[in-house]
N, C-alpha and C positions, 0 to 999 in steps of 0.2 A: 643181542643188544645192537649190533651193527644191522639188522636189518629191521628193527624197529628203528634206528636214526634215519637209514635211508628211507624207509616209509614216510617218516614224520619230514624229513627235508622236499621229498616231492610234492606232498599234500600241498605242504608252503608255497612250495613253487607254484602249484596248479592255481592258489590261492591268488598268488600276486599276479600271475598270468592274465586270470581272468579281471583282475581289477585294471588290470595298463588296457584289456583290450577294450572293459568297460570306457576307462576316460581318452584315450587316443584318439580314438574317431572322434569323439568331443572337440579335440584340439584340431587333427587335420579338419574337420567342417567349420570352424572358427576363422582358419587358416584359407581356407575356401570363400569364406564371406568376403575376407580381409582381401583375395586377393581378384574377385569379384566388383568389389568396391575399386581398388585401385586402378584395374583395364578400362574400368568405366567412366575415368576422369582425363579428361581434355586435354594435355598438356599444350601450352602454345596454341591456342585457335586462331586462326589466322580467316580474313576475309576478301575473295580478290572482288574489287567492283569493277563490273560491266560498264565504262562512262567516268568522266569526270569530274569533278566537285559539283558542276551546275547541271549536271544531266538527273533525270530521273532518279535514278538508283543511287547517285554520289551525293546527293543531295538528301535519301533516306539514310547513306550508310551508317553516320555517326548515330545515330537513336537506336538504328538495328544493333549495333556493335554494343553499345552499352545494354539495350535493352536484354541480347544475348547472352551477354556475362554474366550476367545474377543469373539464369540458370544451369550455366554450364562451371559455376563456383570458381570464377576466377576474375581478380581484379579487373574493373571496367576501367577504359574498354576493350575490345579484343583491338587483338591487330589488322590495319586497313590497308588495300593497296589497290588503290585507284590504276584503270587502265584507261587509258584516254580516245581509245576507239569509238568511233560515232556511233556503232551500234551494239556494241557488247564482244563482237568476233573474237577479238582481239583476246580479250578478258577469257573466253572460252575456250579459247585456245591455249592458253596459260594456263587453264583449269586442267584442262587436258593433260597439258606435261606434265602435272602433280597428281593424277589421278592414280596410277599406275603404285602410288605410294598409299593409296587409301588408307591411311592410321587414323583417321577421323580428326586432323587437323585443321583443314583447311575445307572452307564453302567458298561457294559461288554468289552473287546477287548479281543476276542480270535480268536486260529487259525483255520482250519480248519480239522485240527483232530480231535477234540472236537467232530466236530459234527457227524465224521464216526466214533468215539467210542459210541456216541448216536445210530446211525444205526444200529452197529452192534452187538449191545446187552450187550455192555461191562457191568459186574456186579458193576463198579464202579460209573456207573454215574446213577445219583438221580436228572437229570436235562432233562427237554423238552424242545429243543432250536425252536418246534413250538409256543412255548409263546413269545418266541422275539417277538422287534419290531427292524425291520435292522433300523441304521442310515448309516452307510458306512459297503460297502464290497469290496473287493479288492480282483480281482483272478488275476489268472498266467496261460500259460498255460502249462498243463501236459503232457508228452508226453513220449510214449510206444516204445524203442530201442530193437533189437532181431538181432540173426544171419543172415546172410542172405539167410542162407539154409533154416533157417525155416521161414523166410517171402516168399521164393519163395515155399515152401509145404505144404501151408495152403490149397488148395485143394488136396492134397492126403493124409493131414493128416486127412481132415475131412469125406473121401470116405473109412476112415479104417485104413490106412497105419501110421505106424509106432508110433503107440498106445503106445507103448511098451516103447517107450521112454517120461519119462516127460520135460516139459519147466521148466527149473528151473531158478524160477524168483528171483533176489536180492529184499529184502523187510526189513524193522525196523524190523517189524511182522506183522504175517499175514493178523491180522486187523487194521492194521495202516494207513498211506493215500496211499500204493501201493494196495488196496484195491481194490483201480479203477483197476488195469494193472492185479490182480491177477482174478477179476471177470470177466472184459472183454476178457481175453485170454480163462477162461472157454466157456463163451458164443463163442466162436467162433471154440470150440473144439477141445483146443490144451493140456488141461489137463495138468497144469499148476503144480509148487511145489514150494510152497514159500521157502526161504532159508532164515532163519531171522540171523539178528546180521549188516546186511548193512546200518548205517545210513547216511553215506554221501553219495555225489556224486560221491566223486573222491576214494571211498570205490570199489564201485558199478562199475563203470566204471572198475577199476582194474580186478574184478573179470569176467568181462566179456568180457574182455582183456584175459584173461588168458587161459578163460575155465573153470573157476568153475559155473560158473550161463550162463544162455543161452538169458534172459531178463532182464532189468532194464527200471524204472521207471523213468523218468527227470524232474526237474521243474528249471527253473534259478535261479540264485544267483546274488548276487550283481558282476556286472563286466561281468558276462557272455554274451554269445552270442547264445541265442540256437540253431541259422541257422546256426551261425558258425561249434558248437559241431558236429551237426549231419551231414553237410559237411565235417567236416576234421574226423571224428568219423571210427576206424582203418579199416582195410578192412572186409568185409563179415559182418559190422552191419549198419543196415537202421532199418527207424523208418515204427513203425505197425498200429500206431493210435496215435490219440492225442486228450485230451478234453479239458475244456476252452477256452480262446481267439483261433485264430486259427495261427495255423504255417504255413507260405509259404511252398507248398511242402509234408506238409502232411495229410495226410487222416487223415477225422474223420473217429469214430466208428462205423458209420451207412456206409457209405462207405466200407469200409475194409468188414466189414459182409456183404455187398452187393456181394461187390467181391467174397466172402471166399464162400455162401451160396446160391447165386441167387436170395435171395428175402430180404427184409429189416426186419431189425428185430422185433421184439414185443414179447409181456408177461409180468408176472408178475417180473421175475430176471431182464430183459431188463429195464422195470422201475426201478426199484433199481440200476441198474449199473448207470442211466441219473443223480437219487438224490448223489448216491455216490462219482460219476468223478467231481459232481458240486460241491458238498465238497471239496474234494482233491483239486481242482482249487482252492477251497475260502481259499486263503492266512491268512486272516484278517477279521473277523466280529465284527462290532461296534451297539452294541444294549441296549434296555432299555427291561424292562417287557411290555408285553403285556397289561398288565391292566393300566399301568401309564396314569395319566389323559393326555386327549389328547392335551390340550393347552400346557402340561410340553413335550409330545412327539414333537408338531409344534416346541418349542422352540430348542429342543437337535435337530431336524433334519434342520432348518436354520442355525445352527450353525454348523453343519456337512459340509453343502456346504459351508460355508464360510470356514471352516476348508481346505478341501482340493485344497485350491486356497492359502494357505498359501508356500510363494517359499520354504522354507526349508521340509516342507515334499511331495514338488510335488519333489525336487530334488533327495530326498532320494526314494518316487515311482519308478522315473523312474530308480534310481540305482538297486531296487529291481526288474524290467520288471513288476510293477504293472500296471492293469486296473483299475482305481478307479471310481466307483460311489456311490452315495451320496443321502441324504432327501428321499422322496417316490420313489424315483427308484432304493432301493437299495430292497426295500419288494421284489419285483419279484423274483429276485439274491437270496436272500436267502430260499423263497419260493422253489426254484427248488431244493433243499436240503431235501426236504419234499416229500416220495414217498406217494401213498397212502397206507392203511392199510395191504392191500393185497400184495401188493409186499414188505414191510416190512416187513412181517410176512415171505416169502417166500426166501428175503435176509437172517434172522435167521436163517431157518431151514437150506438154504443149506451151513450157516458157521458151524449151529452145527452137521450136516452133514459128513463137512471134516476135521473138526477139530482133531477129531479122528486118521483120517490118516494122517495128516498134522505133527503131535507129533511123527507119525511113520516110516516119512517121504516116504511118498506113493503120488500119484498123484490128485489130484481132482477131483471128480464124477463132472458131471454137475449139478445134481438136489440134 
């Protein structure tokens, strides 16, 4: 009798055994979803902007910041915190001291000065924008106006002839985003001389109107036209090059050096000028740390794309001639802002190079 109970009580047992083992894993992968879901939600999103209310980016933040909250599920808008730095440094540098905390809190929106004061060695910044993670980048494109004597003397300037004379290019300063128009006119052997103090356009333009500067650097503005500009643009100035999106009409950079040299360009400065102009084009970069977990990175970059489908900041885009892309297609974009070591190191030497003469206002060595 007693070992018929104990038989019949095991059986039981095996019985219910197997039904807890049946529904358990049911509940832990429930348990899993639930806790899947929850890693993947935003707490506190927080936005530092590169600039001030009136600068480029301070000026998108509020439409980013809301347009960002519908997809990261959290009351619009996120939170903003303007840094008042003229070129972003600032802002990036603060990005920095929060990175090390990567919980997927906190982005960045800066321009793209930021990251040619990273290239170029600027003593100020204490930030690696290879640690980004792009959510949105927005370029423009840039484009290089000169006399038109000296677009027509590019091969006799480069056979010898008239060395003697510098290109004097309109620039903020020298390593600021004319950076691109000051290294590429190097590369092409026109021995360029930045003339800083130009920050507008219609600064720039003046002086090269005038006769005080020989080159100026273009990107559009809200309103502008830039097929317009450089059609209606006074007599004897045509454009020399252009980088980012492409301009009806005008030569890229590898072109123009085609023309200028007979063979396409390459090296280590030539690499540097690609990461450089790609900067100078990047209007606007929207990123997280590198290290932020990657379900917090999936979430900030579906909510990028949904962002840029929002009407009020495609409206404001195309006020601005922005190209905008978004989520994983925006790595590349940014990617190409990153030269390799070598020509990094080689962009350096030859700003600290000219730097020298540049103070003395002399012309620019090539190397």
């Amino acid at each position: 009798m007693t070992g018929k109970k104990t038989t019949r009580r095991s059986f039981l047992s095996a019985v219910v055994a197997t039904n807890l083992a049946t529904i358990l894993p049911a509940y832990a992968w429930e348990d899993d979803e639930r806790s899947v879901s929850t890693s993947s939600l935003i707490d506190s999103p927080r936005l530092i902007v590169g600039g001030g209310p009136d600068s480029l980016p301070g000026q998108v933040a509020p439409m980013v910041a809301t347009a960002l909250a519908t997809g990261l599920n959290t009351p619009p808008p996120i939170a903003v915190h303007y840094d008042m730095g003229r070129d972003g440094v600032t802002a990036a540098n603060l990005f920095d001291n929060v990175s090390p905390e990567a919980d997927g809190g906190t982005a960045i929106l800066a321009p793209g000065a930021a990251l040619i004061a990273s290239l170029s060695g600027d003593a100020r910044v204490h930030f690696d924008f290879s640690r980004w993670a792009a959510l949105i980048v927005a370029r423009r494109p840039v484009v290089t106006l000169a006399r038109a004597e000296l677009h027509r003397t590019i091969r006799s300037r480069l056979s010898g002839l008239f060395h003697d004379r510098p290109v004097r290019l309109a620039v903020s300063h020298p390593t600021g985003v004319e950076l691109s128009s000051l290294l590429g006119l190097s590369l092409l052997g026109l021995h360029p001389l930045p003339v800083a103090g130009y920050a507008s356009k219609a600064e720039a333009m003046e002086a090269l109107k005038s006769g005080q500067v020989d080159a100026v650097q273009l990107t559009p503005g809200p309103g502008d036209d830039l097929a317009a500009d450089i059609a209606t643009a006074p007599e004897g100035i045509k454009p020399i090059f252009c980088s980012g999106p492409t301009v009806a009409n005008v030569p890229g950079f590898e072109a123009t050096y085609l023309m200028a040299r007979g063979h396409a360009p390459a090296g280590a400065l030539f690499e540097a000028w690609r990461a450089v102009s790609s900067a100078a084009a990047s209007a606007l970069v929207l990123a997280l740390p590198m290290l932020t977990p990657p379900l917090a990175i999936a979430r900030w970059r579906h909510a990028s794309q949904e962002a840029i489908l929002d009407s009020a900041l495609r409206s404001w885009n195309d006020t601005q001639h922005l190209t905008v892309v978004a989520g994983a297609d925006a790595a590349p974009l940014l990617n190409q802002c990153m030269p390799e070591l070598t020509s990094l190191l080689a962009l350096r030497r030859w700003i600290n190079n000219n730097q020298p003469r540049w103070r003395q206002g002399q012309e620019t060595r090539p190397t």
